[in-house]
LUMGUKOL-782562 format. One record per residue: residue number from 1; x, y, z of N, C-alpha, C in turn. Coordinates in steps of 0.05 Angstrom, whole numbers, always signed. Layout:
<nukols>
<nukol n="NUM" n_east="X" n_north="Y" n_up="Z" ca_east="X" ca_north="Y" ca_up="Z" c_east="X" c_north="Y" c_up="Z"/>
...
</nukols>
This chain:
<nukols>
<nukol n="1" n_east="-611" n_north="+422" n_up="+4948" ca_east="-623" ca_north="+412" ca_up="+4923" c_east="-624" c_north="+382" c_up="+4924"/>
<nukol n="2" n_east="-633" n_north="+377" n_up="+4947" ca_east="-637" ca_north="+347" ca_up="+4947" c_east="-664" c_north="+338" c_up="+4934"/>
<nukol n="3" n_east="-656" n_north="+311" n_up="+4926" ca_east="-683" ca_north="+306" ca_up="+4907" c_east="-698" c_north="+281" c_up="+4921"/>
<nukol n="4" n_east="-728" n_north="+291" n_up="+4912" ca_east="-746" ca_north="+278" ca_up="+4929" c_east="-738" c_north="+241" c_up="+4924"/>
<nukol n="5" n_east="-747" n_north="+235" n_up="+4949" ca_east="-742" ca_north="+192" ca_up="+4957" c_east="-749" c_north="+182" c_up="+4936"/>
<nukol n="6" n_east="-776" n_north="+196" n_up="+4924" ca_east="-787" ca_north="+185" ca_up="+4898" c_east="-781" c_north="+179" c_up="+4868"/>
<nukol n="7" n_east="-761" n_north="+201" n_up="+4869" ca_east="-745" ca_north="+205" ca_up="+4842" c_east="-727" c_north="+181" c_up="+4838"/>
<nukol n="8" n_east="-729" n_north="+167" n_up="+4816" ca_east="-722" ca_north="+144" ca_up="+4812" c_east="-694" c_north="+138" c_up="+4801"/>
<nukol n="9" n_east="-691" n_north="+160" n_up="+4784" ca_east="-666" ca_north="+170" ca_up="+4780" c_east="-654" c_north="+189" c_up="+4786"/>
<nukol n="10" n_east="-662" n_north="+206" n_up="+4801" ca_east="-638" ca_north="+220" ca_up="+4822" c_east="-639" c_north="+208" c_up="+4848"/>
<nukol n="11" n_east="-641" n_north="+189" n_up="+4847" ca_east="-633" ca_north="+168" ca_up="+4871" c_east="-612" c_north="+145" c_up="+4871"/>
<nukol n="12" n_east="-613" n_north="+153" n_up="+4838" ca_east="-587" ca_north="+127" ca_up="+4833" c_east="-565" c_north="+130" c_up="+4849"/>
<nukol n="13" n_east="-543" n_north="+113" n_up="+4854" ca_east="-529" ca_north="+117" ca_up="+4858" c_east="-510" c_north="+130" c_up="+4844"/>
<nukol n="14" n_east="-489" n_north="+146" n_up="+4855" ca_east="-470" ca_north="+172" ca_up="+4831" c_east="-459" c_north="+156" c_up="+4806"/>
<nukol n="15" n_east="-449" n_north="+138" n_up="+4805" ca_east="-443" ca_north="+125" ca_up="+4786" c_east="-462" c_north="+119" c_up="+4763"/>
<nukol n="16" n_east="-477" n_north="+113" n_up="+4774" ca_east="-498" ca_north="+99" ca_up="+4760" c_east="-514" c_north="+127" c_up="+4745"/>
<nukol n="17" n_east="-512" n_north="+148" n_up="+4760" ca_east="-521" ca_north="+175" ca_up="+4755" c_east="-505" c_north="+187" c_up="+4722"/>
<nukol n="18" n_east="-473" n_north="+175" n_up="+4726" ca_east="-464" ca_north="+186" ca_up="+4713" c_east="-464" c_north="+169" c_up="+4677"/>
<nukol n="19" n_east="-467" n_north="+142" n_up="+4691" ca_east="-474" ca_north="+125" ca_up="+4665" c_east="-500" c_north="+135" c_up="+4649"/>
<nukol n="20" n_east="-531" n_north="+144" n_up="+4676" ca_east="-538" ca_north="+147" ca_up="+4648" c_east="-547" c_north="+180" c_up="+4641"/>
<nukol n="21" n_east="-520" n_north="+193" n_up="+4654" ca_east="-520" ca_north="+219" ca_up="+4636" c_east="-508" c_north="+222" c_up="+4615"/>
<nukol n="22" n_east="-490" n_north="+196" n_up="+4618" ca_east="-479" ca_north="+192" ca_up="+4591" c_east="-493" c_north="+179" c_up="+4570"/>
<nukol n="23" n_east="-508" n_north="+162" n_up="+4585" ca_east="-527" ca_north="+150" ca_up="+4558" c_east="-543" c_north="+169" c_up="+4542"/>
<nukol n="24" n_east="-552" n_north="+190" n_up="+4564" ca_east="-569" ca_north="+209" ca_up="+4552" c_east="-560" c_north="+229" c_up="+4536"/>
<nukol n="25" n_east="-540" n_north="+232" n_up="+4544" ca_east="-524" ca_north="+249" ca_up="+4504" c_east="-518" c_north="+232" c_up="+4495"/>
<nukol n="26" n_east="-510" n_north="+210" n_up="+4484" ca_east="-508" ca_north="+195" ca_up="+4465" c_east="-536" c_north="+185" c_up="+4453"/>
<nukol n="27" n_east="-561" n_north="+188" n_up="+4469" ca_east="-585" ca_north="+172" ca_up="+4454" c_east="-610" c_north="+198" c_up="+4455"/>
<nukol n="28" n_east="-630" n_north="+191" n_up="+4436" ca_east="-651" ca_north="+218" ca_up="+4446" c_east="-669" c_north="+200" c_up="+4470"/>
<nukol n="29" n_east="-686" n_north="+219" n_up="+4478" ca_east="-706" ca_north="+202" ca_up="+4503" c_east="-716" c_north="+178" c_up="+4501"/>
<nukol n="30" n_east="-726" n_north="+185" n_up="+4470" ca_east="-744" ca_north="+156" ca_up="+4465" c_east="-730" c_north="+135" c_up="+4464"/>
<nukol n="31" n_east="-704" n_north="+138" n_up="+4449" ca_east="-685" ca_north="+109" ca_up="+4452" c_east="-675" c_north="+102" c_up="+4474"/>
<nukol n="32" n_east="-674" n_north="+120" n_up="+4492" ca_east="-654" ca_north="+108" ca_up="+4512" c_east="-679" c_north="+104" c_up="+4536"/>
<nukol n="33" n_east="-709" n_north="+95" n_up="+4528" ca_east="-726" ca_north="+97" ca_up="+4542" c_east="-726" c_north="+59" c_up="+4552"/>
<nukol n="34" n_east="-710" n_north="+33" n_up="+4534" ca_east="-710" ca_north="+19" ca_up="+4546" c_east="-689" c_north="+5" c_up="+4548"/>
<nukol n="35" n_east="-661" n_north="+27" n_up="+4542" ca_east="-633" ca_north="+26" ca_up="+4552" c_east="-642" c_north="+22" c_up="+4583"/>
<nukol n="36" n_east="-654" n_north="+51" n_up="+4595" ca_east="-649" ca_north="+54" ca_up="+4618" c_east="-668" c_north="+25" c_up="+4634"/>
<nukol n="37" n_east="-684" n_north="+21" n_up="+4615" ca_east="-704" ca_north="+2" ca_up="+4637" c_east="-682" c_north="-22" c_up="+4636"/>
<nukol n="38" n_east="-670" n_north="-28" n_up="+4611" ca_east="-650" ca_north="-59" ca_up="+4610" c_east="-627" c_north="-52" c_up="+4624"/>
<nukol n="39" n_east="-615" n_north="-26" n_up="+4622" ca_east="-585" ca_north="-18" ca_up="+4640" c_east="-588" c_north="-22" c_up="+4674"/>
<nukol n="40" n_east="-619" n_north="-3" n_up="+4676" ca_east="-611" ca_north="+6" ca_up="+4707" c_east="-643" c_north="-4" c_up="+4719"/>
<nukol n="41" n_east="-656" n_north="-21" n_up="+4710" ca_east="-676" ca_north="-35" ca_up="+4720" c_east="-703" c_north="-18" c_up="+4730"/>
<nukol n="42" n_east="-700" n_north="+9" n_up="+4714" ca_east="-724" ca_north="+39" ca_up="+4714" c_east="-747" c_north="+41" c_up="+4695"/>
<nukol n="43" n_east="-764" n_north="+33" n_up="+4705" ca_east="-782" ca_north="+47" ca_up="+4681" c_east="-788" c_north="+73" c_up="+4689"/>
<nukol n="44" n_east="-792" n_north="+94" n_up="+4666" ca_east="-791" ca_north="+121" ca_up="+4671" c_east="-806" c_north="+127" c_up="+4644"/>
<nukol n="45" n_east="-807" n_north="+154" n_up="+4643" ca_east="-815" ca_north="+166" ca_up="+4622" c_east="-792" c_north="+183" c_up="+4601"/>
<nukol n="46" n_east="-794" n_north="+194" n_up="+4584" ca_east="-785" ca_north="+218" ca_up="+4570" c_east="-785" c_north="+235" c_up="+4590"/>
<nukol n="47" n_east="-805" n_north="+249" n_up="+4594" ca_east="-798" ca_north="+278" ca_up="+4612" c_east="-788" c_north="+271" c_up="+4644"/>
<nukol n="48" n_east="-784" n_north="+248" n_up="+4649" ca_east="-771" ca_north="+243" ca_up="+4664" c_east="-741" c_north="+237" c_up="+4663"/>
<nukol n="49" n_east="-732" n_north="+238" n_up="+4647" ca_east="-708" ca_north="+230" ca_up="+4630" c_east="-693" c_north="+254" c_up="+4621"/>
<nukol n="50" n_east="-715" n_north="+279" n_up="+4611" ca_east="-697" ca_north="+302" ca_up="+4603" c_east="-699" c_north="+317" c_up="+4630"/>
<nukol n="51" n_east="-718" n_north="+318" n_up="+4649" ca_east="-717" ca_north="+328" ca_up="+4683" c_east="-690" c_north="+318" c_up="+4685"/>
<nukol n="52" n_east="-685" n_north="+294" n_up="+4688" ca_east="-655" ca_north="+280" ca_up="+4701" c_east="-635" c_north="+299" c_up="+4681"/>
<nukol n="53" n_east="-635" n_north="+300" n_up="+4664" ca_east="-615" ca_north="+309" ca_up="+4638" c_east="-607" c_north="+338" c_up="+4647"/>
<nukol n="54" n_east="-629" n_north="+351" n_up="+4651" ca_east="-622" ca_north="+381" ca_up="+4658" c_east="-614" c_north="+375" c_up="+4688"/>
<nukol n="55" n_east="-623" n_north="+369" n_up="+4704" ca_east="-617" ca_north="+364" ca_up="+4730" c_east="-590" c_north="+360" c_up="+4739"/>
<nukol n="56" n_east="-578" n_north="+344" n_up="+4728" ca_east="-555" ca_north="+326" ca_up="+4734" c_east="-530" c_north="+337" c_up="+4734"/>
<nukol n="57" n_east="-528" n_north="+357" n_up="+4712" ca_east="-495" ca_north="+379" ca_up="+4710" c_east="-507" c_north="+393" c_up="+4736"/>
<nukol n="58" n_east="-521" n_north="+406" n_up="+4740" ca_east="-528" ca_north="+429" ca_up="+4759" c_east="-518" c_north="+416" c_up="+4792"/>
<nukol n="59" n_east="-523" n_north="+390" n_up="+4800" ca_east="-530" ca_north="+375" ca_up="+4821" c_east="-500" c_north="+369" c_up="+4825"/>
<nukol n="60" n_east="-483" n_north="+362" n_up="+4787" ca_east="-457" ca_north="+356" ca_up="+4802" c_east="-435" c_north="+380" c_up="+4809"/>
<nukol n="61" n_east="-442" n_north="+395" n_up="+4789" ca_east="-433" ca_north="+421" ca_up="+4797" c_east="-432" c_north="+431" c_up="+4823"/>
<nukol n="62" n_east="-455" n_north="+433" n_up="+4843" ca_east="-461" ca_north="+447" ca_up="+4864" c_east="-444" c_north="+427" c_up="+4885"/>
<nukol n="63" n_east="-445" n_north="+391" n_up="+4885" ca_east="-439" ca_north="+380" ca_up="+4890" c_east="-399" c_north="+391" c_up="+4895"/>
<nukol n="64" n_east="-393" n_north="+392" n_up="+4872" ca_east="-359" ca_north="+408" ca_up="+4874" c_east="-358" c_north="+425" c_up="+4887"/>
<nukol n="65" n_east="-379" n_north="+445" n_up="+4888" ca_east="-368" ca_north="+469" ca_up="+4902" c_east="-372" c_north="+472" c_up="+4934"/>
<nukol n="66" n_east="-396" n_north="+446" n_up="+4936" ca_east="-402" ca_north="+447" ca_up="+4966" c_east="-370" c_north="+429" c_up="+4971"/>
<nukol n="67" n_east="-360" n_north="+419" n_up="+4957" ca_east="-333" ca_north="+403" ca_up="+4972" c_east="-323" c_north="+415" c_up="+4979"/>
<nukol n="68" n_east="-308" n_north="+438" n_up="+4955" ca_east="-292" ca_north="+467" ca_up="+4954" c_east="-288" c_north="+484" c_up="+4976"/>
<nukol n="69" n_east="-324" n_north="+485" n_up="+4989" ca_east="-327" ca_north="+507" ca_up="+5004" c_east="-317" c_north="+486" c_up="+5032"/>
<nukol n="70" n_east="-327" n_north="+463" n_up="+5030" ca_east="-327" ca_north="+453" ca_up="+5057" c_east="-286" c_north="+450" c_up="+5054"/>
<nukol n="71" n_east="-271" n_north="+447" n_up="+5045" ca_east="-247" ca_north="+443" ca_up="+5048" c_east="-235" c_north="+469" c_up="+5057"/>
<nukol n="72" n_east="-243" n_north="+489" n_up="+5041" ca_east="-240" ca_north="+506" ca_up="+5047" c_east="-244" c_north="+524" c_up="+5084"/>
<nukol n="73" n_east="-261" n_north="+502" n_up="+5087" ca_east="-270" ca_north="+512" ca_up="+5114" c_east="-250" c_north="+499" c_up="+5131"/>
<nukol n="74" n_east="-246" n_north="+479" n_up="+5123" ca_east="-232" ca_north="+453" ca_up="+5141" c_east="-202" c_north="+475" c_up="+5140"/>
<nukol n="75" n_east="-194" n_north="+480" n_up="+5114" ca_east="-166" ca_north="+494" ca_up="+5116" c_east="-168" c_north="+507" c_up="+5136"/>
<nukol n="76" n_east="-185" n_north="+530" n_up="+5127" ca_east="-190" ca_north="+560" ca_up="+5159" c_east="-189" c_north="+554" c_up="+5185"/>
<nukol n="77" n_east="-205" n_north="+524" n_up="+5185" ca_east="-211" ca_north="+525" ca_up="+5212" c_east="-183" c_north="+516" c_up="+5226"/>
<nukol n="78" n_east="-164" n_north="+504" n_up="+5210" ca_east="-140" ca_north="+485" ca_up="+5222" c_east="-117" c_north="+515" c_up="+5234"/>
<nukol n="79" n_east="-127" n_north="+540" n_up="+5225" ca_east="-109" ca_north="+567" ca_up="+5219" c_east="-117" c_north="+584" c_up="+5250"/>
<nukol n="80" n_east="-101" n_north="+579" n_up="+5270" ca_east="-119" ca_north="+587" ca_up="+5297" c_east="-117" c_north="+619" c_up="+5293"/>
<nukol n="81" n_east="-100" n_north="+632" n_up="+5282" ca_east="-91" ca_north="+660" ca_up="+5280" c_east="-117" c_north="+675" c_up="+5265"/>
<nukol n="82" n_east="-128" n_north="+663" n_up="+5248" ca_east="-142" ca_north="+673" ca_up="+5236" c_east="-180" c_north="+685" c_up="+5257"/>
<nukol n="83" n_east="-184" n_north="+668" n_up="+5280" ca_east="-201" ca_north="+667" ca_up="+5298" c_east="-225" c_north="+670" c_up="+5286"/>
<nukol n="84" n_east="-234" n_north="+654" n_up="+5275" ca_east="-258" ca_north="+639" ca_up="+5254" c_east="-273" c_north="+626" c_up="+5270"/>
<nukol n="85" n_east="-304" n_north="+635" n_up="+5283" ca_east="-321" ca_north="+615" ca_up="+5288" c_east="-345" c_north="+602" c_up="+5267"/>
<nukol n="86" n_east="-349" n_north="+583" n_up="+5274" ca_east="-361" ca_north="+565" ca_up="+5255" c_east="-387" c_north="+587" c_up="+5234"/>
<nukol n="87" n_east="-394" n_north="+610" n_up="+5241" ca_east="-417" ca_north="+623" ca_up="+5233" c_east="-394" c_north="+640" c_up="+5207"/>
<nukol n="88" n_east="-369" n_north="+651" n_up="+5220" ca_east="-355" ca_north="+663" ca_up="+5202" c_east="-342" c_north="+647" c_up="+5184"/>
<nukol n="89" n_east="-334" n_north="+618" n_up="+5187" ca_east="-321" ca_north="+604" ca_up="+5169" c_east="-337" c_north="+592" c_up="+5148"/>
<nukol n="90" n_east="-365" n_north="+589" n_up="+5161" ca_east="-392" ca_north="+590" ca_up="+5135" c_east="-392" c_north="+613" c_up="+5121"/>
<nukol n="91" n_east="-393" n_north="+638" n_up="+5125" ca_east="-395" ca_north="+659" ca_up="+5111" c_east="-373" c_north="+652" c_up="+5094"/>
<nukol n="92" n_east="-350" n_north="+651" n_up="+5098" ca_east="-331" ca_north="+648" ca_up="+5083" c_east="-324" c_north="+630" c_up="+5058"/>
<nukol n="93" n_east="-333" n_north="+605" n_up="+5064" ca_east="-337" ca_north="+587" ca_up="+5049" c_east="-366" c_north="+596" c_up="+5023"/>
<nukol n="94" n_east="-384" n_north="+600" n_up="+5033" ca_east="-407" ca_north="+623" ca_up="+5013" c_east="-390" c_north="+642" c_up="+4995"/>
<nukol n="95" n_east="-378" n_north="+652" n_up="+5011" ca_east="-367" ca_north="+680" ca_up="+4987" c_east="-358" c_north="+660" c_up="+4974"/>
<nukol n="96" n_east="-332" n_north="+635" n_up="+4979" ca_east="-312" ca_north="+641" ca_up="+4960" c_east="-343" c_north="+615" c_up="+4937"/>
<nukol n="97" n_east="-353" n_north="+606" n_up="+4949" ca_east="-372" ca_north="+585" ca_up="+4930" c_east="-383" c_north="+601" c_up="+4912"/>
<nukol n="98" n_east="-395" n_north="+627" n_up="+4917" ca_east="-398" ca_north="+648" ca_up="+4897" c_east="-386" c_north="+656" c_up="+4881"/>
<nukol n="99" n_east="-369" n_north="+659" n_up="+4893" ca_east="-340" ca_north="+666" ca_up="+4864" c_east="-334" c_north="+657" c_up="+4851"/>
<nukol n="100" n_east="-329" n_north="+631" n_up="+4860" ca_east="-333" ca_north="+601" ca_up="+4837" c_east="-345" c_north="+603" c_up="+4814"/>
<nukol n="101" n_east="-380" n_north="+616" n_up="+4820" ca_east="-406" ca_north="+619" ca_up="+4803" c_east="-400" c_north="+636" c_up="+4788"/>
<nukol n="102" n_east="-386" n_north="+662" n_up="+4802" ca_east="-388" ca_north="+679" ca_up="+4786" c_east="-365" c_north="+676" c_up="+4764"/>
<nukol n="103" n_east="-334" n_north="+670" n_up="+4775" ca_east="-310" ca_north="+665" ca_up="+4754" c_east="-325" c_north="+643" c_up="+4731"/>
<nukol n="104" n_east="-336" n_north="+619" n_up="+4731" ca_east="-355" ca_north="+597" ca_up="+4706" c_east="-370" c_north="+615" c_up="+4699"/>
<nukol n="105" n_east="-381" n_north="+638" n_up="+4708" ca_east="-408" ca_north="+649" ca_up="+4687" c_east="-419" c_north="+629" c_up="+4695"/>
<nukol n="106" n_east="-433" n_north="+622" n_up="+4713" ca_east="-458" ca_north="+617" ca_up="+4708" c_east="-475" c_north="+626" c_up="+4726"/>
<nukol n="107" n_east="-496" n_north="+640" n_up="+4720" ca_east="-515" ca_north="+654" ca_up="+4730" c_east="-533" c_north="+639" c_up="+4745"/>
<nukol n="108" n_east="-542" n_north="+619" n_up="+4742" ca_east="-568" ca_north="+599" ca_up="+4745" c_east="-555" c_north="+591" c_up="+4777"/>
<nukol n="109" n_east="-529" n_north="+582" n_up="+4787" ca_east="-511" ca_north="+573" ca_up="+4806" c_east="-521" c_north="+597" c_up="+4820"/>
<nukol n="110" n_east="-498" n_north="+618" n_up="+4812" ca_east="-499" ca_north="+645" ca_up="+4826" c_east="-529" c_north="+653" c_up="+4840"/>
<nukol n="111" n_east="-538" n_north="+656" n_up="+4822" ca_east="-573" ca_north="+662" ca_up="+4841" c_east="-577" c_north="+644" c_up="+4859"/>
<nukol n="112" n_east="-578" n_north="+615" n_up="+4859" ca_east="-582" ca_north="+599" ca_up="+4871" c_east="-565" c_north="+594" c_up="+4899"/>
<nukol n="113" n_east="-544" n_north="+602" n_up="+4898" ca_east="-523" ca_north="+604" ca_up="+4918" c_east="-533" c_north="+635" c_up="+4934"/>
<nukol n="114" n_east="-544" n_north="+644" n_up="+4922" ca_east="-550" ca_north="+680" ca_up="+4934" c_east="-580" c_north="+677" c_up="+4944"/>
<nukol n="115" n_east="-596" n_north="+664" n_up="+4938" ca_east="-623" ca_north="+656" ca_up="+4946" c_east="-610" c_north="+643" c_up="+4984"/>
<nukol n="116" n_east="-596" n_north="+621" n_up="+4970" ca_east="-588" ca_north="+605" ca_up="+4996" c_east="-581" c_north="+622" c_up="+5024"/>
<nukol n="117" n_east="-567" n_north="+645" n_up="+5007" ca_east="-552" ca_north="+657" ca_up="+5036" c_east="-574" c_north="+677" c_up="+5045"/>
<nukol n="118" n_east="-599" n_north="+682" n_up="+5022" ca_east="-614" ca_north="+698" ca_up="+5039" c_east="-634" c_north="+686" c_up="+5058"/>
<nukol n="119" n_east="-641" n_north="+654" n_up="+5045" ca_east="-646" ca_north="+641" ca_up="+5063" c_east="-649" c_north="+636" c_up="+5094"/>
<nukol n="120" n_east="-616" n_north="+637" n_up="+5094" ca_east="-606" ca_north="+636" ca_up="+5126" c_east="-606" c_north="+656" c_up="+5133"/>
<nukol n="121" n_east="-604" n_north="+682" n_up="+5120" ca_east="-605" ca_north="+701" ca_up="+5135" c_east="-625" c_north="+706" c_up="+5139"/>
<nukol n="122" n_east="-651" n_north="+699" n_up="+5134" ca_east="-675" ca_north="+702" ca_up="+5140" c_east="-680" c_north="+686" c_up="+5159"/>
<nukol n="123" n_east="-674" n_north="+660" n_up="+5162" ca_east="-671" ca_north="+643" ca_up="+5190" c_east="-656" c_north="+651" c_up="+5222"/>
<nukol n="124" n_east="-636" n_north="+659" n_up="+5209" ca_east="-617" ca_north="+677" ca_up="+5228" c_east="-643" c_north="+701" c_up="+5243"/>
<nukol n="125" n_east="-645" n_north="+712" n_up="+5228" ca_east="-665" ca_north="+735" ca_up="+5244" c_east="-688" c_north="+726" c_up="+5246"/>
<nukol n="126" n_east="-697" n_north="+702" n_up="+5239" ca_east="-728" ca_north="+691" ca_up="+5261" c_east="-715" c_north="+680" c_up="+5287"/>
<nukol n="127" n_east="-692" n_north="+664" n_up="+5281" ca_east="-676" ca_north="+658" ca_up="+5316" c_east="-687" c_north="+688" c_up="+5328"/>
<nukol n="128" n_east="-669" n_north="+703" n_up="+5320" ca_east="-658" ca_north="+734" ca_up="+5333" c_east="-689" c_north="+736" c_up="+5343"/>
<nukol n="129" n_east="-704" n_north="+739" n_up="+5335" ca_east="-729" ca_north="+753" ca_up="+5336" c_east="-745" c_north="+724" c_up="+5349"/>
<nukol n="130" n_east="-741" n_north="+700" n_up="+5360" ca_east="-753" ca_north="+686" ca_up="+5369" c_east="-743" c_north="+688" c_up="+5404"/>
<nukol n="131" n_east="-711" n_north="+697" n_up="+5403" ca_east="-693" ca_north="+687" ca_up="+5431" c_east="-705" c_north="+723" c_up="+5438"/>
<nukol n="132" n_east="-721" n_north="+745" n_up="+5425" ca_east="-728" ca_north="+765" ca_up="+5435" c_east="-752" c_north="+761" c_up="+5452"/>
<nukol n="133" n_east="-774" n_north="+748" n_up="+5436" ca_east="-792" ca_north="+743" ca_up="+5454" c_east="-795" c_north="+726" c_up="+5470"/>
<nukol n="134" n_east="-773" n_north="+706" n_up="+5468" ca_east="-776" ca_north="+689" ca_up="+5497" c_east="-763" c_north="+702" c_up="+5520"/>
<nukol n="135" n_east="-744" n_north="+732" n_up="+5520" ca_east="-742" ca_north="+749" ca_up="+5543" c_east="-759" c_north="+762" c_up="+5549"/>
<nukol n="136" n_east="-770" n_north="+769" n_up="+5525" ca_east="-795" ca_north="+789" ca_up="+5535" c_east="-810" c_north="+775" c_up="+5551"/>
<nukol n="137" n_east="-826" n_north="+757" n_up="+5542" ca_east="-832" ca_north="+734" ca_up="+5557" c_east="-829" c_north="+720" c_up="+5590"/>
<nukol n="138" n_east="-802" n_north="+718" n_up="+5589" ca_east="-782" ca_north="+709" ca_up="+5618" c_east="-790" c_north="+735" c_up="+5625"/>
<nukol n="139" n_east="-786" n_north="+754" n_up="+5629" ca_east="-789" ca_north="+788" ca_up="+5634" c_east="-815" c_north="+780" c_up="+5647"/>
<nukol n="140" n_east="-834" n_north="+779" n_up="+5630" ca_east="-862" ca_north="+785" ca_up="+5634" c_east="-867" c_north="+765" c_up="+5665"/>
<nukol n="141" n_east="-863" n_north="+742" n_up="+5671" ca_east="-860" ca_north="+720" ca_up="+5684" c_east="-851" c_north="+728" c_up="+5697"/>
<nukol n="142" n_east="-823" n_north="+742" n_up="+5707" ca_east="-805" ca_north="+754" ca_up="+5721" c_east="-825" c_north="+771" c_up="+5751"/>
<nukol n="143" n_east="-836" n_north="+790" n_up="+5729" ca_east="-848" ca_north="+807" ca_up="+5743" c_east="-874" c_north="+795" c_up="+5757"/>
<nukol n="144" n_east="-885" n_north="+788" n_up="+5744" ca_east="-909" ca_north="+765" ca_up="+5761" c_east="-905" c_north="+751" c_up="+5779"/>
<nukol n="145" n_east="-876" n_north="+735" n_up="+5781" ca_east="-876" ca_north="+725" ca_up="+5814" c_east="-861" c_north="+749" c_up="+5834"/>
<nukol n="146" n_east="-855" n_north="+768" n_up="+5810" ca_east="-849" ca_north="+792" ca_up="+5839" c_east="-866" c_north="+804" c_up="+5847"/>
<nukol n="147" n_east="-890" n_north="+803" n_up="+5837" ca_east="-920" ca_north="+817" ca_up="+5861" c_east="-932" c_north="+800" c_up="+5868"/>
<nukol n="148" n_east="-925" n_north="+771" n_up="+5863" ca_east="-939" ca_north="+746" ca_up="+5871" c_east="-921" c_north="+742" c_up="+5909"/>
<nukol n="149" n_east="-895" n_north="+750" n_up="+5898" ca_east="-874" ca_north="+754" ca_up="+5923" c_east="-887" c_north="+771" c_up="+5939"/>
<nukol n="150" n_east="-889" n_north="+806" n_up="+5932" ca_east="-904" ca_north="+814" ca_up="+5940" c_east="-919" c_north="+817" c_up="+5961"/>
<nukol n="151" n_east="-936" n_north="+796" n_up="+5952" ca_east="-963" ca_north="+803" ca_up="+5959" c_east="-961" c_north="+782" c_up="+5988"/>
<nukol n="152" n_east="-951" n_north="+765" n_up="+5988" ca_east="-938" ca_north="+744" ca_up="+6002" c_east="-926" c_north="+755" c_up="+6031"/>
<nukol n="153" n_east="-907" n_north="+771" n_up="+6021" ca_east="-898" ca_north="+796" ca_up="+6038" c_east="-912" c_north="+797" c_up="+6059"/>
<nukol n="154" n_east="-933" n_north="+820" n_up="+6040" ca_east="-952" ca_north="+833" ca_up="+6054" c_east="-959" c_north="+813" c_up="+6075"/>
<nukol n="155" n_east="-969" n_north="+791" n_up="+6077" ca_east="-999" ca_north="+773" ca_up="+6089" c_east="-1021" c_north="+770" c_up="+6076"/>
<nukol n="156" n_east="-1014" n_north="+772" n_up="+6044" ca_east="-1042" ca_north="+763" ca_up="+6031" c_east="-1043" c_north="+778" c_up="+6012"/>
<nukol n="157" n_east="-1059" n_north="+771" n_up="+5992" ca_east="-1070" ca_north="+792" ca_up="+5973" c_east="-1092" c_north="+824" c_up="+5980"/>
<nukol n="158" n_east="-1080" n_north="+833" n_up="+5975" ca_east="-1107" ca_north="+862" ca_up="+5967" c_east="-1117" c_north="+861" c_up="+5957"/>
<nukol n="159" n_east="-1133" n_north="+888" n_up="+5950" ca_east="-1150" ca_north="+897" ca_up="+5925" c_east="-1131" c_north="+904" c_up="+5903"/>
<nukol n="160" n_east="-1112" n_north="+928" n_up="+5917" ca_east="-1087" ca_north="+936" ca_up="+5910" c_east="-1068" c_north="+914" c_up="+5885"/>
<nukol n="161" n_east="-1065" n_north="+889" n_up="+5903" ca_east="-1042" ca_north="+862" ca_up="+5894" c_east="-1062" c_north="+851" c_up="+5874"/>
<nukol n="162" n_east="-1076" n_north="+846" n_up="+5879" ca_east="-1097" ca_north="+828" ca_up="+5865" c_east="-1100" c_north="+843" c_up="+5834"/>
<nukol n="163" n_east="-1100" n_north="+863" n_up="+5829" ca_east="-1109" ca_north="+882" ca_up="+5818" c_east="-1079" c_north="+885" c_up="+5796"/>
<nukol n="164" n_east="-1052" n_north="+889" n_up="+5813" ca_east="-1031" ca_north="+885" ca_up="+5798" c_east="-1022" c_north="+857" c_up="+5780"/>
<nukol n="165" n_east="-1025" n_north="+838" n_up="+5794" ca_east="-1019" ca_north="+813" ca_up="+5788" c_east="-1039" c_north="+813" c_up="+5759"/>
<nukol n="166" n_east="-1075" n_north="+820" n_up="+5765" ca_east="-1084" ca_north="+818" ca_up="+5730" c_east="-1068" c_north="+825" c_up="+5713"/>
<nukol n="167" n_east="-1055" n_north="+848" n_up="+5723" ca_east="-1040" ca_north="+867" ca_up="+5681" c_east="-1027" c_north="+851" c_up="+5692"/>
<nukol n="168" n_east="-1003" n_north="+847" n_up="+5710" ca_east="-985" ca_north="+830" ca_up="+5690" c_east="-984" c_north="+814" c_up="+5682"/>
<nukol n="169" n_east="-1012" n_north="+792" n_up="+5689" ca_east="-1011" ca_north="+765" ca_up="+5668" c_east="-1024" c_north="+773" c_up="+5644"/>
<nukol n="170" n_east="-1045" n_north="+796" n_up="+5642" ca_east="-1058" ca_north="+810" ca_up="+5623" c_east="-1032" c_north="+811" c_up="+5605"/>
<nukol n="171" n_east="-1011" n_north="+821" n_up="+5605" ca_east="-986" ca_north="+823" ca_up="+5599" c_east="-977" c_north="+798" c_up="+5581"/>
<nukol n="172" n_east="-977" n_north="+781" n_up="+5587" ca_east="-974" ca_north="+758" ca_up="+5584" c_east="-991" c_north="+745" c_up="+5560"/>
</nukols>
């Protein structure tokens, strides 16, 4: 949930993030429309202001739990007994960041954390399904310099060789 270069205020720095989330419950949009330009040197809009407003608990929230999970990993990983590679100590760190979502109630997290992991797992199996056809592939290649060998063998191409070598680049 990183926010675009452009965003003027979710680029602040965290502090500065947190000043004017605070400004923003204490003032409505319109007033705190040239707090922020005199505080933090922004001109913005209103609906740029309540975007940041809703934005900002969610960002620091996720922010905690990606610590959580990453400490959490760091613990596992320091635990040799446990025999955790980096793919399983991610999984791990996911569940327990879910749990997190789920123990707060909050739903909006939870989906968002469950989107994420289907994400990768959807990435995970385009690898899977990409390192398949580059064997099939190597395979296919494989066999083509073995009638190219072949034929070499022989003293030359045939009708026969010539004839094999098409399908298998046809193959290809």
């Amino acid at each position: 949930m990183k926010p675009r270069s452009d965003s003027k205020l979710k680029t602040l720095p965290a502090q500065k993030q947190e000043q004017l989330y605070a400004l923003l419950r204490a003032n409505s949009y319109k007033a705190a429309l040239p707090l922020v330009q005199k505080t933090f040197g922004v001109v913005t809009s209103e609906a740029s202001l309540s975007q940041f407003y809703s934005w900002y608990p969610l960002s620091r929230r996720l922010e905690q739990a990606k610590s959580f999970a990453d400490q959490l990993k760091e613990s596992l990983a320091k635990n040799p007994a446990l025999n955790l590679d980096a793919e399983k100590l991610s999984t791990v760190a996911q569940v327990a960041f879910e749990a997190q979502a789920v123990q707060e109630q909050d739903s909006a997290l939870f989906m968002g954390l469950r989107k994420l992991r289907q994400k990768d797992a959807d990435l995970a199996l385009q690898a899977k399904n990409q390192d398949l056809r580059l064997r099939q592939y190597e395979e296919k290649i494989s066999a083509a310099r073995a009638s190219l060998e072949k034929a070499a063998s022989k003293g030359g191409l045939s009708k026969e060789t010539r004839e094999l070598i098409e399908q298998q680049l046809a193959l290809l």
